[in-house]
N, C-alpha and C positions, 0 to 999 in steps of 0.2 A: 210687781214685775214678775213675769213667769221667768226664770232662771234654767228652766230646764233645759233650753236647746242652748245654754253657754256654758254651764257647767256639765263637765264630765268626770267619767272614772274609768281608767283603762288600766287594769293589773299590770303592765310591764313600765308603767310611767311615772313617777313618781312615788314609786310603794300602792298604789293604787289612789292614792287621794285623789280629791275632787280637785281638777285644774278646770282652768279658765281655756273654754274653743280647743281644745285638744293638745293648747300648749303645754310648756313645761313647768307656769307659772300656777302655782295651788292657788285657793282661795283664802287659805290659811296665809300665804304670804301676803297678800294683798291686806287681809283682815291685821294681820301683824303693823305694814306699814300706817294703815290708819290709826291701828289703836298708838301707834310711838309718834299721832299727830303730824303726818305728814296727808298736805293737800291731794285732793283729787289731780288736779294741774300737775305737781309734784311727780305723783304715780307716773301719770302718763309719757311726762317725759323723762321716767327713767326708763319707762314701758312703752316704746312707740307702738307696739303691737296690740297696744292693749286699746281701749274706748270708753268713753264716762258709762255706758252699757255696762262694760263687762264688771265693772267697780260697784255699780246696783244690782248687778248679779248675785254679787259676792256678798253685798248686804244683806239681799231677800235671802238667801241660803242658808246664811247665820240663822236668820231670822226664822226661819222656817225649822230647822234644827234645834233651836233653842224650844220653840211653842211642842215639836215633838218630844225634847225631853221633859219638859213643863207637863205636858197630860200622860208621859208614864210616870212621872216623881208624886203627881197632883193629886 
């Protein structure tokens, strides 16, 4: 999944972290609720704003972040 037109980073929103569509919601929060094993279903409807999209987002982004710090540590 390309992440990039759902993940953002805007200096005055959240310390700058990466949020999900421009909201207020990081991908770190969402990456939080998965990892304390709460469903996609779950997410969302604590999140109506949110989309099974924007949760694959948040994974490919992990994802993509971990393989960059993978080939500087590697």
């Amino acid at each position: 999944m390309d992440y990039h037109s759902r993940i953002t980073s805007e200096p005055g929103k959240r310390g700058g972290k990466p949020c999900i569509r421009g909201l207020r919601i990081t991908v770190y929060d969402v990456l939080e609720m998965l990892a304390a094993g709460q469903t996609h279903e779950a997410i969302l409807a604590d999140f109506p704003e949110l989309d099974t999209d924007d949760i694959l987002a948040c994974l490919a982004f992990a994802a993509d972040r971990e393989r960059q710090l993978a080939s500087v540590h590697g």
